[in-house]
N, C-alpha and C positions, 0 to 999 in steps of 0.2 A: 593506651592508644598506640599503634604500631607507626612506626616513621611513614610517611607520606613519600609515595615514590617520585623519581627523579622524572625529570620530561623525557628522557630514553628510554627507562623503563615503561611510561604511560605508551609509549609510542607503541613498542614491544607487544605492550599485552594489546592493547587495539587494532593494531593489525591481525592480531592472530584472532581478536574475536570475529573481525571483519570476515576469515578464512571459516569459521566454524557456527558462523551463525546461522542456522538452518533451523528451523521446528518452527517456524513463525513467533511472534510476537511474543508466546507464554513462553517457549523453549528459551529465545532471547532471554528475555528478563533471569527465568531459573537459572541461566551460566552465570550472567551479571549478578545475581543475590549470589550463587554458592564463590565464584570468583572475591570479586568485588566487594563482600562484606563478611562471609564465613572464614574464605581463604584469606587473602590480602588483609584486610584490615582497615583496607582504602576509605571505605565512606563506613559511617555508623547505618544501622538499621533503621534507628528511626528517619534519618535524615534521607536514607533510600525510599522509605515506603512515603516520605512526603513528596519527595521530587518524583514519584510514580504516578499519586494521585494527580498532579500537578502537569503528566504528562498528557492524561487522560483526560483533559479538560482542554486539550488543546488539537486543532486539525493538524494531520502528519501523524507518521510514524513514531508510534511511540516507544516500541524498544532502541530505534537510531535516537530518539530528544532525550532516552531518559540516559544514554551514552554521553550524548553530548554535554548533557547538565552534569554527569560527573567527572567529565572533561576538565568543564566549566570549575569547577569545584577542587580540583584540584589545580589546576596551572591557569585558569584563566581565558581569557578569550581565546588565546593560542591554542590551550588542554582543548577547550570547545568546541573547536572547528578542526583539530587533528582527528579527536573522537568520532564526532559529525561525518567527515570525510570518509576516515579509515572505517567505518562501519557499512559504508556504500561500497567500498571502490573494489575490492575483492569481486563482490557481486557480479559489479556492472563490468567491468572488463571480463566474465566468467559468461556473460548471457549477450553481452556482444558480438563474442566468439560464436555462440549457439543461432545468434540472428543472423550473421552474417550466412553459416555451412544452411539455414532454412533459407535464407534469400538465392543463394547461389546457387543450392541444388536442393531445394525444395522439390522438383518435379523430377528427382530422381526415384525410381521406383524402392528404394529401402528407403528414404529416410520421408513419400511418399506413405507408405506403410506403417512407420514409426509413428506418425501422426496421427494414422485415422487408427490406432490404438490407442492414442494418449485422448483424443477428443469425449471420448465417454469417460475418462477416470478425471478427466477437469470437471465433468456437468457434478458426478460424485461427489468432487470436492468441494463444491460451491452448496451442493445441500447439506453437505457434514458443516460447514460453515455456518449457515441457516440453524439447524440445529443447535452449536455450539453458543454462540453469540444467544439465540433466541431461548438458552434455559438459564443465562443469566441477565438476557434483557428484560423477558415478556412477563416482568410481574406486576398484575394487577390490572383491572379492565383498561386502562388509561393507554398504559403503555401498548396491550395488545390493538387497542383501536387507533394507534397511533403507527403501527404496522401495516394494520390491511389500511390503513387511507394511504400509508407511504405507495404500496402496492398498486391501489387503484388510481393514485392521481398521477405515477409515472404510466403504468399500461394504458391506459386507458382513455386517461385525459390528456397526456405528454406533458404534467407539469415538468420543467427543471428543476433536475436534484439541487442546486441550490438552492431554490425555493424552497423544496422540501427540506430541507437543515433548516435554513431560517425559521418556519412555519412552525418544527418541532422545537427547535430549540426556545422560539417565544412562548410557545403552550407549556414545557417543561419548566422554565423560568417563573412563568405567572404561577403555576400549580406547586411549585417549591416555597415561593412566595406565603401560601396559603397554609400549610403545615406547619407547625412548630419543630423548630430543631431539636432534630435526635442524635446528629451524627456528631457527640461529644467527645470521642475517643481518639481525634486526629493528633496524632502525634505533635509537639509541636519541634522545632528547630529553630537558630537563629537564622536569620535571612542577613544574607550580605547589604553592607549600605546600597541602598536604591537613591538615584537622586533623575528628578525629571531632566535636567541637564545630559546624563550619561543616556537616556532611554530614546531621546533625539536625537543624539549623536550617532545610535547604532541602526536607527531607523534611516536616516538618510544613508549611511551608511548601506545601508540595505538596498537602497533605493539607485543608487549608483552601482553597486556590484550589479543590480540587476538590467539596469538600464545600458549601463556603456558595453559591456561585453556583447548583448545583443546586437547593439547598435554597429559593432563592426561587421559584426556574423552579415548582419543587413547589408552593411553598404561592401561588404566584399563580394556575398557572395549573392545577393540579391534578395526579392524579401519572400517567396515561395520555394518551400513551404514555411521555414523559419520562419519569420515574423508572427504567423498564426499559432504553431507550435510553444512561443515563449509565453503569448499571450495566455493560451486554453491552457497550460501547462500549471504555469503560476497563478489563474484562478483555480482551477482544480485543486490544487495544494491548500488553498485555503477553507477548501470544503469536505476537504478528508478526513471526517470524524469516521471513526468507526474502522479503520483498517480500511487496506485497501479494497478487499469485495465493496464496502460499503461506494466508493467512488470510483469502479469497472461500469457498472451499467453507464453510468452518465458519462464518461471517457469514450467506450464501446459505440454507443448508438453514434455521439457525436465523429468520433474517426473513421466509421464503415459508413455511416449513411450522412452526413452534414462532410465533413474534409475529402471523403474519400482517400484516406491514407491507405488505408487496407482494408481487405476483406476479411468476411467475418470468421470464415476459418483462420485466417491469418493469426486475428487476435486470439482463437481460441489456441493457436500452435503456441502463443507467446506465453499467455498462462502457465501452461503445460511446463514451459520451459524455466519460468520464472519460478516455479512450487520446488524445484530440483536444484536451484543454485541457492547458493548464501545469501545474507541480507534481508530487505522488507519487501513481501511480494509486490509492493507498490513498483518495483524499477523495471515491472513489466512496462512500464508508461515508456522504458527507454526504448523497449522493443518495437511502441506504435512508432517514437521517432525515427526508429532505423529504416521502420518500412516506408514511412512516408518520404524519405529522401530520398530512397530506392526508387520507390515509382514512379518519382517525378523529380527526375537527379536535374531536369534545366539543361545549361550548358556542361556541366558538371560528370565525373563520371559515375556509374552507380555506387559506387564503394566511396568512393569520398562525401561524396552527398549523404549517403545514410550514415556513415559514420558523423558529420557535422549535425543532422537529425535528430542520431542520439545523443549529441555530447550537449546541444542546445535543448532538449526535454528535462536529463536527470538534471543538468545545472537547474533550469526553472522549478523542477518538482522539488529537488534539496534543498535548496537556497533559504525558502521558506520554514522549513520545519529547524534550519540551525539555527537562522536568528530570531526565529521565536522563543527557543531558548535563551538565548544571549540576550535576548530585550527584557525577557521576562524572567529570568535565572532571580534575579533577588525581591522579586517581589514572590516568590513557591511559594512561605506560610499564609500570606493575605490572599492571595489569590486562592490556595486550594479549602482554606474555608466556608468559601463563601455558598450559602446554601443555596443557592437561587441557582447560581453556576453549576454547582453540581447537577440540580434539578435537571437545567437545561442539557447536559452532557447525557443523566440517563434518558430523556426523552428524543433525544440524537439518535443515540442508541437503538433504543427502539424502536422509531422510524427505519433505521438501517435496516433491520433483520426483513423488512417489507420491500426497499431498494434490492436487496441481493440477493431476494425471492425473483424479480424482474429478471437479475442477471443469470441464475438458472434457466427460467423458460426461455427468457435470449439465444442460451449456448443447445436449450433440449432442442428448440426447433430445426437449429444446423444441423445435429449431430442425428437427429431419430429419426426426424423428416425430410428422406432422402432427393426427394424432388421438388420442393418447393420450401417455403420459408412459412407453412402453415403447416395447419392440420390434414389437408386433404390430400397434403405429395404421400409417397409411399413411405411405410415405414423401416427403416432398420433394426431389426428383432434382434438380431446380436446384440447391435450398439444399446440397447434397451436393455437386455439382461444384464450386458456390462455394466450399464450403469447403476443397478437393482443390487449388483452381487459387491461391486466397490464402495458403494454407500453404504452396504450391512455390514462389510469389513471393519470398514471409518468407522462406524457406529457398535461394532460391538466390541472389535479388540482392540487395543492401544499397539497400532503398530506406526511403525514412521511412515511418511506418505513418499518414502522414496523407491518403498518396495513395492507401493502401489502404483505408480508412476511405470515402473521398471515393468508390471504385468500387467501392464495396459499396453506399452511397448514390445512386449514379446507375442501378447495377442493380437493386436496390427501385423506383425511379420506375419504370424501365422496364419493370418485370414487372406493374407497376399500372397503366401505359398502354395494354399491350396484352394483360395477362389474361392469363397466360402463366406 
């Protein structure tokens, strides 16, 4: 077993994973395994693939909890929330800077152009998503009818997506109930002492980091839009199984058509922006805060208002998925065995891929259907091929989506140069 590094060195490498984390979720974790247990030495393999499983059973970001738990793991609460932090903060100071030059000159004609490029390589990436997710969700009839209902009782009927988690999650639970355990092969580890005592403690704990911070934000600066934003923010967090596509539609509808924080281009600019910076593409949620303090800064001015927007959303969104960790860090072996749990995580799951079906036809009718928010405005035949030609990309070659990003940006310029 190789020495356990010093809290300098954790600090070190955490930051720089925080600078280098890009590929989403899988690319995440693949730095973390070759880092963190090939290279360093730092955690054991088994003890990584239990606190993976482990993350995966929980709403939030699971390449930022499965950081934090080995935070956790190594130095402690401190390790936990340096990890937790430093895995966001690169990000979100990196996509701050991008909201603010879209706020402030958004209606300038290049970075006007830069956008209606990038708007058809996001609808792309949300069906390579679809894809991705739906050929390790959709096995088995259960789980496919548990998709198109996701599908049709968001479009259709406006259930709330957290209904819809709830509803999956108890159908996957009962049907996991009903099978006999197969899944014998889970690694085991020892689990840190757990004591109910300690699990209270870090709950209230939770409970105050999240409450009094707010509560000044409120009474300084008044309670629109913050007040709503901590609130929708820190539910949201709790229903984000499945990555973040999984919980964009239900953020989406509710911020453009329920807050009006922004419009629905707006969100799809933030997407865009957020698949291009480091970290979990969930801190796009930081970008709906920035716009909504933007548009409605009060007595306030626009820049400080959107900056207070964003820094009161990532608090709310983050907040949740550290100390979920930190509440649950030593109970990983009991908890990730439990086969009912699991059940309910794949039927999560699979409800998802139906949820982020929604969010594609959401972003296709902005982007194709250039006069209305139906089928019957006109349509955009470029933005259409774009979208045909970056989704065969995503799906046939393994290339990074930064260089899809970049010719979806070069083709914007070019359709503003020549009007076309």
């Amino acid at each position: 077993m190789r020495p356990l590094p010093t809290f300098p060195d954790a600090l070190r490498f955490w930051t720089k994973l925080g600078l280098i984390s890009f590929g989403g979720p899988a690319g995440q974790i693949a730095v973390m395994q070759h880092e963190l247990v090939d290279r360093r030495g730092w955690i054991g393999q088994d003890a990584f693939l239990q606190a993976l499983n482990f993350c995966m059973l929980l709403p939030g970001p699971e390449a930022q909890q499965l950081a934090t738990y080995i935070g956790w793991k190594l130095h402690g609460v401190r390790g936990g929330l340096a990890a937790g932090i430093l895995f966001v903060l690169p990000g979100a100071l990196i996509l701050y800077a991008l909201a603010w030059i879209a706020a402030a000159h958004g209606d300038a004609a290049l970075v006007s152009a830069v956008f209606a490029g990038l708007k058809p390589v996001v609808v792309a990436l949300v069906l390579h998503a679809i894809c991705r997710i739906g050929r390790k969700a959709l096995k088995g009839p259960l789980a496919i009818g548990l998709a198109i209902a996701a599908f049709a009782a968001i479009e259709f009927v406006h259930v709330p997506f957290p209904a819809v988690v709830l509803v999956a999650g108890v159908t996957g639970w009962l049907a996991a109930r009903q099978k006999p355990e197969t899944n014998g092969n889970v690694a085991p580890f020892a689990s840190a002492p757990a004591t109910g005592r300690r699990a209270l403690s870090m709950m209230i704990l939770y409970v105050v980091l999240l409450v009094v911070p707010l509560g000044v934000v409120v009474a300084l600066a008044g309670p629109d839009p913050f007040l709503a934003l901590g609130r929708f923010f820190t539910q949201a967090a709790f229903v984000t199984f499945g990555g973040a596509y999984a919980v964009l539609p239900y953020v989406a509808d509710a911020a453009v058509n329920k807050f009006h924080w922004l419009s629905s281009g707006e969100m799809i600019n933030g997407l865009a922006l957020a698949e291009t910076t480091p970290g979990p593409l969930i801190l796009v949620l930081q970008y709906v805060g920035f716009f909504a303090g933007w548009n409605a800064p009060g007595a306030m001015s626009p820049l400080a208002a959107a900056t207070l927007g964003a820094a009161v959303t990532t608090y709310a969104t983050f907040l949740p998925s550290i100390f979920l960790i930190l509440i649950g860090a030593p109970y990983v072996e009991r908890i990730a065995r439990i086969k009912a749990a699991r059940g309910a995580l794949a039927a999560i799951t699979a409800a998802v891929v139906g949820v982020i079906a929604t969010l594609a036809w959401f972003f296709a009718r902005q982007v194709v259907f250039t006069q209305s928010d139906s089928i019957g405005g006109g349509v955009d035949f470029i933005a259409l091929a774009t979208i045909v030609v970056a989704f065969g990309v995503l799906l046939r070659f393994k290339i990074s989506l930064h260089w899809v990003v970049l010719a979806g940006a070069l083709l914007g310029l070019a359709r503003a140069e020549w009007a076309f």
